[in-house]
PDB file with SEQRES, HELIX, SHEET and CRYST1 records, atoms N, CA, C and O in Angstrom:
SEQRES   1 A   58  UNK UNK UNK UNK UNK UNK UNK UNK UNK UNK UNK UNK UNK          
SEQRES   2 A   58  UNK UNK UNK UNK UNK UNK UNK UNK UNK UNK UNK UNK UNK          
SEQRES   3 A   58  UNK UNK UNK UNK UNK UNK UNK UNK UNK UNK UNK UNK UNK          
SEQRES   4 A   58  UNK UNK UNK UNK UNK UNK UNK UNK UNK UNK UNK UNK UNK          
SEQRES   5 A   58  UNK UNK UNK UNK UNK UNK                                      
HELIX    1 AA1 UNK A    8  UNK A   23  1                                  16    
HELIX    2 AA2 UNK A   36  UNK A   52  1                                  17    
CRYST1    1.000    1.000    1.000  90.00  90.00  90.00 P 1           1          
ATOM      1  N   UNK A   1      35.187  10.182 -16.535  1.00  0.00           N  
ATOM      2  CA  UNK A   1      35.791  10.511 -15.255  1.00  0.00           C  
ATOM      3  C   UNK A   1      34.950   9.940 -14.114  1.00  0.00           C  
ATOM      4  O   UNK A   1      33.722  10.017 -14.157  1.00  0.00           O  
ATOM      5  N   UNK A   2      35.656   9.315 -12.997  1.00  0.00           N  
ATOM      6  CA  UNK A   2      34.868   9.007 -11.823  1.00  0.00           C  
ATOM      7  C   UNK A   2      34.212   9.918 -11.310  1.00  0.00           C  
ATOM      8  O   UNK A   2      34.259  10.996 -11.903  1.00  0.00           O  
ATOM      9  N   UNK A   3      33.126   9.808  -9.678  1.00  0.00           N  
ATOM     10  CA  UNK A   3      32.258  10.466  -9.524  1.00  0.00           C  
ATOM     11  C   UNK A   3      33.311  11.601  -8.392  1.00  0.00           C  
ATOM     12  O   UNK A   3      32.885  12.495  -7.661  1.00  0.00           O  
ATOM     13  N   UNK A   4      34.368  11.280  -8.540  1.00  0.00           N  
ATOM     14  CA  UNK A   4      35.417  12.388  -7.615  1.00  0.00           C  
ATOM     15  C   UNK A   4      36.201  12.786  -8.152  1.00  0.00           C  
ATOM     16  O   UNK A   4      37.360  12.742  -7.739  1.00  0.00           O  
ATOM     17  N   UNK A   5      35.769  13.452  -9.548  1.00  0.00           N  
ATOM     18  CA  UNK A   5      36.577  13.917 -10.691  1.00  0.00           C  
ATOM     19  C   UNK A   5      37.018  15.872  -9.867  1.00  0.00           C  
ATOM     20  O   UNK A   5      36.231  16.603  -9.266  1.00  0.00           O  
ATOM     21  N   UNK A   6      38.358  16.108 -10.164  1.00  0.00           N  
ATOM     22  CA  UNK A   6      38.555  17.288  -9.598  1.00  0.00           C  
ATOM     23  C   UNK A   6      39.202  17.738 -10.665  1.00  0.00           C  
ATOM     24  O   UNK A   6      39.743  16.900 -11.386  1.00  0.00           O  
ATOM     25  N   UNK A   7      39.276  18.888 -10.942  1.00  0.00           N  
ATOM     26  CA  UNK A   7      40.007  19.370 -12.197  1.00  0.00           C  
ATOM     27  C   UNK A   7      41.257  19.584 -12.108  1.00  0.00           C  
ATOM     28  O   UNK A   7      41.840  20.034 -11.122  1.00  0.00           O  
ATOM     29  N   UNK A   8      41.862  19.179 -13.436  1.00  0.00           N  
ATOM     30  CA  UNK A   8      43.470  18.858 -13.401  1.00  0.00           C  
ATOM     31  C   UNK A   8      44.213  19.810 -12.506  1.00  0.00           C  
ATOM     32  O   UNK A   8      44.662  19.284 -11.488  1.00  0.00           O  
ATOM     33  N   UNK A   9      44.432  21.048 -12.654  1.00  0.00           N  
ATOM     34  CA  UNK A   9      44.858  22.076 -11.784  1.00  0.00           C  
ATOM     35  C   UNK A   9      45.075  21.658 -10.600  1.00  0.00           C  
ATOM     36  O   UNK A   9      46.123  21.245 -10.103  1.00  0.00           O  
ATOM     37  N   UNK A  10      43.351  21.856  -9.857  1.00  0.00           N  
ATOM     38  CA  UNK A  10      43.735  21.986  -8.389  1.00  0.00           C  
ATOM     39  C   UNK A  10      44.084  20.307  -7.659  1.00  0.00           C  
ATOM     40  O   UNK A  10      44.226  19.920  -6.499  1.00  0.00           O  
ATOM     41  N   UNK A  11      44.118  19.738  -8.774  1.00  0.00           N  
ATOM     42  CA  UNK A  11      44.329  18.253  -8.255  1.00  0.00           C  
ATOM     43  C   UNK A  11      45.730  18.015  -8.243  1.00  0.00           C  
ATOM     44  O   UNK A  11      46.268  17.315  -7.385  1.00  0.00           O  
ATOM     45  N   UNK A  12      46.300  18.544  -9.115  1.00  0.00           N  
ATOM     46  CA  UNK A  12      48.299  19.051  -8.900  1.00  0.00           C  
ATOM     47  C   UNK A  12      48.514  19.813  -8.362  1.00  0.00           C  
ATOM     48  O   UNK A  12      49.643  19.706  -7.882  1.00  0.00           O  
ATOM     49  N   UNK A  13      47.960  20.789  -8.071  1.00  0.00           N  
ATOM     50  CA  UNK A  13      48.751  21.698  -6.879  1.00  0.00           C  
ATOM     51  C   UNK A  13      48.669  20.541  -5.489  1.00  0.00           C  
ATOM     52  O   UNK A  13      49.660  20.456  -4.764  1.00  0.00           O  
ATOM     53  N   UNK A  14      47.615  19.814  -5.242  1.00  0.00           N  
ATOM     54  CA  UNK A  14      47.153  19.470  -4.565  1.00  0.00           C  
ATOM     55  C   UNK A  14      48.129  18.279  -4.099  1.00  0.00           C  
ATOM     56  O   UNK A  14      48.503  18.187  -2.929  1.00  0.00           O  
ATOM     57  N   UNK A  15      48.535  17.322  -5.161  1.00  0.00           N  
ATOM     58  CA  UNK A  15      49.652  16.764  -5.302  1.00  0.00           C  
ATOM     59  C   UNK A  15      50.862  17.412  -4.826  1.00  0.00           C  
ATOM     60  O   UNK A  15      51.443  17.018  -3.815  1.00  0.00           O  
ATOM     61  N   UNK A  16      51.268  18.419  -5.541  1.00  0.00           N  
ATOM     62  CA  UNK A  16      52.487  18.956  -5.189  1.00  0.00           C  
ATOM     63  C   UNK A  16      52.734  19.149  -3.932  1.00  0.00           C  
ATOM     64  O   UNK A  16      53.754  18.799  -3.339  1.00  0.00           O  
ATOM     65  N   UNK A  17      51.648  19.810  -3.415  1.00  0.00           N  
ATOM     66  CA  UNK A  17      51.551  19.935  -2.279  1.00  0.00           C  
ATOM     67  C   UNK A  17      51.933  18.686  -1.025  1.00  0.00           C  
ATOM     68  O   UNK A  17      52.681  18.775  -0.052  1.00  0.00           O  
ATOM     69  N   UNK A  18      51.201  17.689  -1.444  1.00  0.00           N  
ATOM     70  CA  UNK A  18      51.412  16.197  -0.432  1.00  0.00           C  
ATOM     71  C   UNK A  18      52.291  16.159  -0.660  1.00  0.00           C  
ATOM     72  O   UNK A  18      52.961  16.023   0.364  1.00  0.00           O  
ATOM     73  N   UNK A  19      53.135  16.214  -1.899  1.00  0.00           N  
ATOM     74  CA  UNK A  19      54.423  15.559  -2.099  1.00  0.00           C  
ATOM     75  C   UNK A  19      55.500  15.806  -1.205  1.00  0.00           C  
ATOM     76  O   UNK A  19      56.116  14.988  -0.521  1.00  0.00           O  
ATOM     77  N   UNK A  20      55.718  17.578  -1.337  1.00  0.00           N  
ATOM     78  CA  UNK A  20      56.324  18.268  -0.691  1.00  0.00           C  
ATOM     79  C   UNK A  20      56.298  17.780   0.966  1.00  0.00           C  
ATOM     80  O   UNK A  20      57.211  17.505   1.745  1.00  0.00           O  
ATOM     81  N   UNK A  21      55.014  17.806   1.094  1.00  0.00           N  
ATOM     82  CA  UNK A  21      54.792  17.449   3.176  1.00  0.00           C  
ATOM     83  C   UNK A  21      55.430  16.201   3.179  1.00  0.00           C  
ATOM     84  O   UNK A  21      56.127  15.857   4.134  1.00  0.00           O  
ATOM     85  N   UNK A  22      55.196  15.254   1.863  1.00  0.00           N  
ATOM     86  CA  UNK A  22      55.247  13.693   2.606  1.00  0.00           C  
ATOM     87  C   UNK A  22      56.962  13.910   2.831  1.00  0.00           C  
ATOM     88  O   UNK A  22      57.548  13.780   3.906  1.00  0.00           O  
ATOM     89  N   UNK A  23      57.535  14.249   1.612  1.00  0.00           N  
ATOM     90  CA  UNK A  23      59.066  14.153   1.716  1.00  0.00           C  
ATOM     91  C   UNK A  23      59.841  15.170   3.066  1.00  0.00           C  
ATOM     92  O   UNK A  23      60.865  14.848   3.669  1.00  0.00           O  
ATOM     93  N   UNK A  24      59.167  16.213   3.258  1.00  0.00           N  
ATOM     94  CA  UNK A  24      59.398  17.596   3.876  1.00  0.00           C  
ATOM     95  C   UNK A  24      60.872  17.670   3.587  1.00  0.00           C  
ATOM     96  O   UNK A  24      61.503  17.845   4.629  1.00  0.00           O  
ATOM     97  N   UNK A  25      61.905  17.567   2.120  1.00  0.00           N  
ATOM     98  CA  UNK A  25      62.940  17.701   1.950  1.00  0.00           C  
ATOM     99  C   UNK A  25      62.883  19.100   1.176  1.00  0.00           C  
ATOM    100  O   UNK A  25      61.796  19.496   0.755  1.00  0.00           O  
ATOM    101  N   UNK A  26      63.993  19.814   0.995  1.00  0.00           N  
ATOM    102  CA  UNK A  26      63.916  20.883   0.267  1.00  0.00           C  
ATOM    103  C   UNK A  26      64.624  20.326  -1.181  1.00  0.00           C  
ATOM    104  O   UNK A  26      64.623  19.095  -1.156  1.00  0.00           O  
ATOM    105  N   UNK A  27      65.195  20.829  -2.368  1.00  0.00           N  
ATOM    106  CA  UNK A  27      65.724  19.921  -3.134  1.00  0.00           C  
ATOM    107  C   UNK A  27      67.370  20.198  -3.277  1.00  0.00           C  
ATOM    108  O   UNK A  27      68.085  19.744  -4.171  1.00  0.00           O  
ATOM    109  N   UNK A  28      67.775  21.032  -2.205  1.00  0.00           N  
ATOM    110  CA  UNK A  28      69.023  21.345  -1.473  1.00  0.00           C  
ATOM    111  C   UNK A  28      69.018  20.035  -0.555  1.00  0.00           C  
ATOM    112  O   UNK A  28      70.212  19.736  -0.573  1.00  0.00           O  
ATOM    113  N   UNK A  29      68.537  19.321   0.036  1.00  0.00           N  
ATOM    114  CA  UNK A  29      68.486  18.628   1.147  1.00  0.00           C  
ATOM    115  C   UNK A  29      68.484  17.227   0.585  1.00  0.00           C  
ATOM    116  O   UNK A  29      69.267  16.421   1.089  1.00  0.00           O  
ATOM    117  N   UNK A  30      67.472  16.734  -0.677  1.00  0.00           N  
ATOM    118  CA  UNK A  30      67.448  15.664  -1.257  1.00  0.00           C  
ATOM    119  C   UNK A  30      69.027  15.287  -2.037  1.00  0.00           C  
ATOM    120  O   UNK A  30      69.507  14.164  -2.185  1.00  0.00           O  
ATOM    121  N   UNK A  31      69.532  16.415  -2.396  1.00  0.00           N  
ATOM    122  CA  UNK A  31      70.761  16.337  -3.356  1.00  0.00           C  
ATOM    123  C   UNK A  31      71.565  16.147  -2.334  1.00  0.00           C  
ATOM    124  O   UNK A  31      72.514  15.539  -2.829  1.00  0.00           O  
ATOM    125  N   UNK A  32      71.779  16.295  -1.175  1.00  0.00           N  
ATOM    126  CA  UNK A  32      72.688  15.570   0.039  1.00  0.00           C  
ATOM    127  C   UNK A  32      72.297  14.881   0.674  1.00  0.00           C  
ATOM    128  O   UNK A  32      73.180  14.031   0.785  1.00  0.00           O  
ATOM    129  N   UNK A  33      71.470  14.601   1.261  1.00  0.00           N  
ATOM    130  CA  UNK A  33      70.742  13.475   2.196  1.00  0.00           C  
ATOM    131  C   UNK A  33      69.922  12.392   1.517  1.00  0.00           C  
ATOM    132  O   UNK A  33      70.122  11.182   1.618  1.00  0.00           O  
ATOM    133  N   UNK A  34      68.680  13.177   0.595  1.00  0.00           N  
ATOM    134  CA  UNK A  34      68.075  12.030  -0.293  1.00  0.00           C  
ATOM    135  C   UNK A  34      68.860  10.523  -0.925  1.00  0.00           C  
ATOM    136  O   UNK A  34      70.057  10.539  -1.212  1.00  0.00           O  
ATOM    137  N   UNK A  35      68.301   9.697  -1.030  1.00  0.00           N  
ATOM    138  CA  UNK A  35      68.675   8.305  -1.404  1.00  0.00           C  
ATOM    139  C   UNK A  35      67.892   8.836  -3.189  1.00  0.00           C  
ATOM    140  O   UNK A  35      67.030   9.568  -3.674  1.00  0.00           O  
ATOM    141  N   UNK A  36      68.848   7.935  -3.530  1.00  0.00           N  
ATOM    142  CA  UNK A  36      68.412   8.398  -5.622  1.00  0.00           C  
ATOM    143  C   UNK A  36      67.033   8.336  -5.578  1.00  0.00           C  
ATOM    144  O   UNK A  36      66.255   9.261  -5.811  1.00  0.00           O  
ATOM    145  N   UNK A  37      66.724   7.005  -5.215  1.00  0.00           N  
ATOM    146  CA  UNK A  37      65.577   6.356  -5.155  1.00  0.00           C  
ATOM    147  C   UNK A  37      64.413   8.079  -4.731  1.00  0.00           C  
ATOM    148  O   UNK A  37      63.712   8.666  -5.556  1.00  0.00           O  
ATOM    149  N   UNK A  38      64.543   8.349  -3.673  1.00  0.00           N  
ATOM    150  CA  UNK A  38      63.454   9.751  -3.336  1.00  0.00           C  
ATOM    151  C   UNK A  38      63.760  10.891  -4.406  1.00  0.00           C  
ATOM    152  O   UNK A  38      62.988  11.783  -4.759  1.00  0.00           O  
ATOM    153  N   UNK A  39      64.876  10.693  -4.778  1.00  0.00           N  
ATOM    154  CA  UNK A  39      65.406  11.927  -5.429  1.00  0.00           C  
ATOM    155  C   UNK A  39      64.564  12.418  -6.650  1.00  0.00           C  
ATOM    156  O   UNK A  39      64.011  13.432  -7.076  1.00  0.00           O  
ATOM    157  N   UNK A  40      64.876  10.596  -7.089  1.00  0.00           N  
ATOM    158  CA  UNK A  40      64.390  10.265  -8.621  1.00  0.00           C  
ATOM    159  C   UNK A  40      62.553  10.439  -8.599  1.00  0.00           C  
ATOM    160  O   UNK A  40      61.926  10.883  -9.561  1.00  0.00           O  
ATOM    161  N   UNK A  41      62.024  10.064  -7.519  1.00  0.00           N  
ATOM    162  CA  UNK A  41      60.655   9.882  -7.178  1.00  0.00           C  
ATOM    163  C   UNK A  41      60.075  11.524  -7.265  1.00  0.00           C  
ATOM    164  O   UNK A  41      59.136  11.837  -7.996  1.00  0.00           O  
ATOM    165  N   UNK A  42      60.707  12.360  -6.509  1.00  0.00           N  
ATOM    166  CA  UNK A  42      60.291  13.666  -6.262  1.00  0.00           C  
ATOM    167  C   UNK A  42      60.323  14.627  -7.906  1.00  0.00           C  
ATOM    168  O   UNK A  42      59.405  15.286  -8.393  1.00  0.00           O  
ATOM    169  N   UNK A  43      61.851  14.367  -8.508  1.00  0.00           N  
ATOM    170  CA  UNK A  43      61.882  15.225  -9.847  1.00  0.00           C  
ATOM    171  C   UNK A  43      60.755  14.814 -10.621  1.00  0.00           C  
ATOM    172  O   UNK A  43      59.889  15.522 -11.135  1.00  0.00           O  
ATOM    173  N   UNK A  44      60.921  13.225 -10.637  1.00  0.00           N  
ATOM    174  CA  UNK A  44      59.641  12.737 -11.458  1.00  0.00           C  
ATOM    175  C   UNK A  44      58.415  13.458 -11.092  1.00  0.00           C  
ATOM    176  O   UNK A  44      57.819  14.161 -11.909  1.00  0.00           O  
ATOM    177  N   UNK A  45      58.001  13.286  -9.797  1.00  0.00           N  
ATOM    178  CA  UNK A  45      56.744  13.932  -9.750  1.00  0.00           C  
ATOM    179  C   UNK A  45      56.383  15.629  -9.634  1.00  0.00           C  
ATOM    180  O   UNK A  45      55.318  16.114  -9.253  1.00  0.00           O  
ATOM    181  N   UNK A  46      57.380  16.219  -9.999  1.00  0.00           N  
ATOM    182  CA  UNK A  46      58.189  17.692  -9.939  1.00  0.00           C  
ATOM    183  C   UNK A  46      57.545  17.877 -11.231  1.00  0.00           C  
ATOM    184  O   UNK A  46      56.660  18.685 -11.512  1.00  0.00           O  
ATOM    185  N   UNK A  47      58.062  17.093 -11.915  1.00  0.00           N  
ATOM    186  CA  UNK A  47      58.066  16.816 -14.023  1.00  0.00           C  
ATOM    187  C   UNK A  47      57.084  17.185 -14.220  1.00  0.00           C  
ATOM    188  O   UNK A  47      56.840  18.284 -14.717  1.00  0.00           O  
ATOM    189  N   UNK A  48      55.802  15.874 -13.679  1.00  0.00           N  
ATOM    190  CA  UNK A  48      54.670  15.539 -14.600  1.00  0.00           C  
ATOM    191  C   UNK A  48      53.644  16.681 -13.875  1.00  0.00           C  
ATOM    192  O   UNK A  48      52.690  16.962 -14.599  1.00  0.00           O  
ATOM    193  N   UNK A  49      53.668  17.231 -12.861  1.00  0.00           N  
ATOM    194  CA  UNK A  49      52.819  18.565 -12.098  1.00  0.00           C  
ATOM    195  C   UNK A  49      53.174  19.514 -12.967  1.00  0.00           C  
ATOM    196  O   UNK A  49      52.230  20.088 -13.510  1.00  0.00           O  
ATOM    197  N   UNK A  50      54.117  19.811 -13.226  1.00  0.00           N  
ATOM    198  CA  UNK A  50      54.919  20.752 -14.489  1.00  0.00           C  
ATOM    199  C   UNK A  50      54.072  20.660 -15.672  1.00  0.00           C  
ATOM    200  O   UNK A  50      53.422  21.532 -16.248  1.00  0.00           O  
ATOM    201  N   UNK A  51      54.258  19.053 -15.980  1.00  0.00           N  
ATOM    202  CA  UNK A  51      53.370  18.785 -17.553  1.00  0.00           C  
ATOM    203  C   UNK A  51      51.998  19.039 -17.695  1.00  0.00           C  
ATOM    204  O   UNK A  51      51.451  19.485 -18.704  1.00  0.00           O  
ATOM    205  N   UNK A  52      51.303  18.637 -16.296  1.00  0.00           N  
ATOM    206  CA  UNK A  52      50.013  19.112 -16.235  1.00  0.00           C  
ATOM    207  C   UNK A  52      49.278  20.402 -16.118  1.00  0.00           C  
ATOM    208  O   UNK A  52      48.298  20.805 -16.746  1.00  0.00           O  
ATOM    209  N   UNK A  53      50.026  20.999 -15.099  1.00  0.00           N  
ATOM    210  CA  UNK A  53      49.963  22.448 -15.259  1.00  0.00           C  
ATOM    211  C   UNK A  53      50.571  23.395 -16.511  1.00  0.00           C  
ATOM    212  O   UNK A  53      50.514  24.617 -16.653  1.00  0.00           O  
ATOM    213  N   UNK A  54      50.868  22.888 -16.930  1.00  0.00           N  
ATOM    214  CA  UNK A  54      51.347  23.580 -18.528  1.00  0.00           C  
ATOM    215  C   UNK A  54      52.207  25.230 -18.545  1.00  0.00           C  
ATOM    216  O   UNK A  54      53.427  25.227 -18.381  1.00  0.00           O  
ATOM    217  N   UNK A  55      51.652  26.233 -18.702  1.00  0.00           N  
ATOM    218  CA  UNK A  55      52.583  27.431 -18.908  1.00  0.00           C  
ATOM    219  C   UNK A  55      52.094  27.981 -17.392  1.00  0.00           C  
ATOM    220  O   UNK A  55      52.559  29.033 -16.952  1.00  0.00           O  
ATOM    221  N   UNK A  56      51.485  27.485 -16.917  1.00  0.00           N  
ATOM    222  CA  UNK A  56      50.797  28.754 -15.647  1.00  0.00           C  
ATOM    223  C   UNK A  56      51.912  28.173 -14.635  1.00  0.00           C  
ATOM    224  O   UNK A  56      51.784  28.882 -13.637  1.00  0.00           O  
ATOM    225  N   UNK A  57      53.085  27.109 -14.355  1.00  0.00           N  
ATOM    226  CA  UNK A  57      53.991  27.230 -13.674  1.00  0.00           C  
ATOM    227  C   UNK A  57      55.378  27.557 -13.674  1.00  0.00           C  
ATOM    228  O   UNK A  57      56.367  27.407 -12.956  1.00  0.00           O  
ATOM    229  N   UNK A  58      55.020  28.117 -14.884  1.00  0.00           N  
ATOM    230  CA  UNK A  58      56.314  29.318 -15.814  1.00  0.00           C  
ATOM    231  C   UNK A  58      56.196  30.642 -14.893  1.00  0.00           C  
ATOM    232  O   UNK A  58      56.867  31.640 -15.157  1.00  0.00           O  
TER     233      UNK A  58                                                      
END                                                                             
């Protein structure tokens, strides 16, 4: 790991987090306004925060 290694966790919330600000869409808002293209970008990165965080976002 590089010397700005952060642990998986708070480095996806952390993500999720930007994601959310960069888009500031809700996913009511992407499913009418969003272009596929953001749509597809956001679930994807919806997914793999999911995959990383494992059962604790159950």
């Amino acid at each position: 790991m590089g010397a700005y290694y952060v642990p998986v966790e708070e480095r996806s919330i952390q993500q999720l987090k930007d994601l959310c600000n960069g888009f500031g869409f809700t996913k009511e808002q992407l499913r009418k306004y969003g272009s596929l293209k953001q749509r597809e970008t956001y679930l994807k990165a919806l997914k793999s925060v999911k995959n990383l965080l494992g059962n604790q976002v159950e």
